[in-house]
C-alpha positions as CSV (number, residue, x, y, z in Angstrom):
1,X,0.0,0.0,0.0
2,X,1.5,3.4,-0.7
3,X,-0.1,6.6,0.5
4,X,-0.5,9.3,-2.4
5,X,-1.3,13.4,-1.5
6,X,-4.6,14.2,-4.3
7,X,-6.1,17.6,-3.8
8,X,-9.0,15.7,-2.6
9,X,-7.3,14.5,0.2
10,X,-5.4,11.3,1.1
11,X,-5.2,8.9,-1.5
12,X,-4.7,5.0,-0.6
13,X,-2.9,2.9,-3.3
14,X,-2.3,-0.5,-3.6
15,X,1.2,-1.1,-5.5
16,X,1.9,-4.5,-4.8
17,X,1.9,-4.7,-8.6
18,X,3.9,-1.2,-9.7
19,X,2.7,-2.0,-13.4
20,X,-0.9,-2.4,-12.1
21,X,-1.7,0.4,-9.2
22,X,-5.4,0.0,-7.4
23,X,-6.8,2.6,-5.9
24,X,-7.9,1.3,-2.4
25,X,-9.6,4.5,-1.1
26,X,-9.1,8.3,0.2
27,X,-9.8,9.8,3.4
28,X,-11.0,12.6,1.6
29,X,-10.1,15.7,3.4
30,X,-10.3,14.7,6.9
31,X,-6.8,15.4,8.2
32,X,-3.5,17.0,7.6
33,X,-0.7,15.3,5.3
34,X,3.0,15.8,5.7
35,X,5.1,14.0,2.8
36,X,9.0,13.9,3.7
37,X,11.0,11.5,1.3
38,X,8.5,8.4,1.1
39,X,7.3,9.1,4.3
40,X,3.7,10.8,4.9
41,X,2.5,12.1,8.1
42,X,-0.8,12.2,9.1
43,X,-2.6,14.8,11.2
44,X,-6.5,13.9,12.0
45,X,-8.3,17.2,12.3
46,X,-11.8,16.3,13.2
47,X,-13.0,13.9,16.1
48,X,-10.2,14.7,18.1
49,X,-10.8,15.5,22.1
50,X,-8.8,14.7,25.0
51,X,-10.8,11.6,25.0
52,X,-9.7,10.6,21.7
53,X,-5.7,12.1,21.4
54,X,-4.4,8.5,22.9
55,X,-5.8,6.5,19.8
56,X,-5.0,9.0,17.4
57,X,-1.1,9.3,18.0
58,X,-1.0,5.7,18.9
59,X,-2.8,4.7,15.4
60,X,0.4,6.6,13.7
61,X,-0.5,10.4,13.6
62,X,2.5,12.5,13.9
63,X,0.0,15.7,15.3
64,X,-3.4,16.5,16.1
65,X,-5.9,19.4,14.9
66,X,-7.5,20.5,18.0
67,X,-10.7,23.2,17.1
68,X,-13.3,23.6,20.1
69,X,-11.8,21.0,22.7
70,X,-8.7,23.2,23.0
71,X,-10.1,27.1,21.8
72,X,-12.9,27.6,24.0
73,X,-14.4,31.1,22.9
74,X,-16.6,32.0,26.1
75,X,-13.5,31.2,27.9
76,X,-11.4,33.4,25.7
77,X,-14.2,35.8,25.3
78,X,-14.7,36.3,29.6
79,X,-10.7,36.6,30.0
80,X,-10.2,32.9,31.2
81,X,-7.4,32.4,29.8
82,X,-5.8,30.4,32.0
83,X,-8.2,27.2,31.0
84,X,-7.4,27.9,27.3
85,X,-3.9,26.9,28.6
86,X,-4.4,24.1,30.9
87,X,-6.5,22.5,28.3
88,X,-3.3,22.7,26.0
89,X,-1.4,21.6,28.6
90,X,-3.3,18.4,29.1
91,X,-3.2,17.9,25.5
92,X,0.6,18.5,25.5
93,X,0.3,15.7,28.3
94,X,-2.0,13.1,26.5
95,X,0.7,13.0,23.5
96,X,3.9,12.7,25.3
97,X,2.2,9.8,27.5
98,X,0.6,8.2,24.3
99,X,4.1,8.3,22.6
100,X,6.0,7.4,25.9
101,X,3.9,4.3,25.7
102,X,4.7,3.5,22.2
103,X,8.1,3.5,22.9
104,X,8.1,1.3,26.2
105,X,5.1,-1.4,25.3
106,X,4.1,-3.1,28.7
């Protein structure tokens, strides 16, 4: 399987044959794509909550798009700042325990 960048999003191709590619299926444009070398990095964008971060960077995302879990306008909006950052805190948190578990498996 290779993973091809499409404007319509992230393109899933099966190359097992090179002379013969099959396209397998897209995610459309649910997520962020980072292509280094033959390397792509993906970056969900949508479903993702404190809740789901663990699955997310364990399943293989190199980052997460974080909307209204993580910018709370009527915090923003009455000066509460301090929960915008304590919410990116625990985020910050989530990953590095998600990836700290990836790299010591119990």
């Amino acid at each position: 399987m290779a993973p091809v960048g499409s404007s319509s999003g992230l393109e899933i191709v099966d190359i097992t044959n090179p002379a013969l590619p099959v396209h397998k299926g897209s995610n459309g444009n649910g997520g962020s794509v980072f292509v280094s070398g033959s390397y792509a990095y993906l970056a969900p964008t949508g479903g993702v909550s404190l809740a789901t971060a663990r699955d997310f960077i364990t399943a293989g995302a190199w980052a997460l798009g974080v909307g209204a879990d993580l910018v709370n306008t009527k915090a923003i909006n009455s000066g509460e700042r301090e929960s915008v950052v304590a919410a990116a805190r625990s985020y910050v948190t989530a990953v590095r325990e998600a990836r700290r578990s990836m790299s010591n498996p119990q």
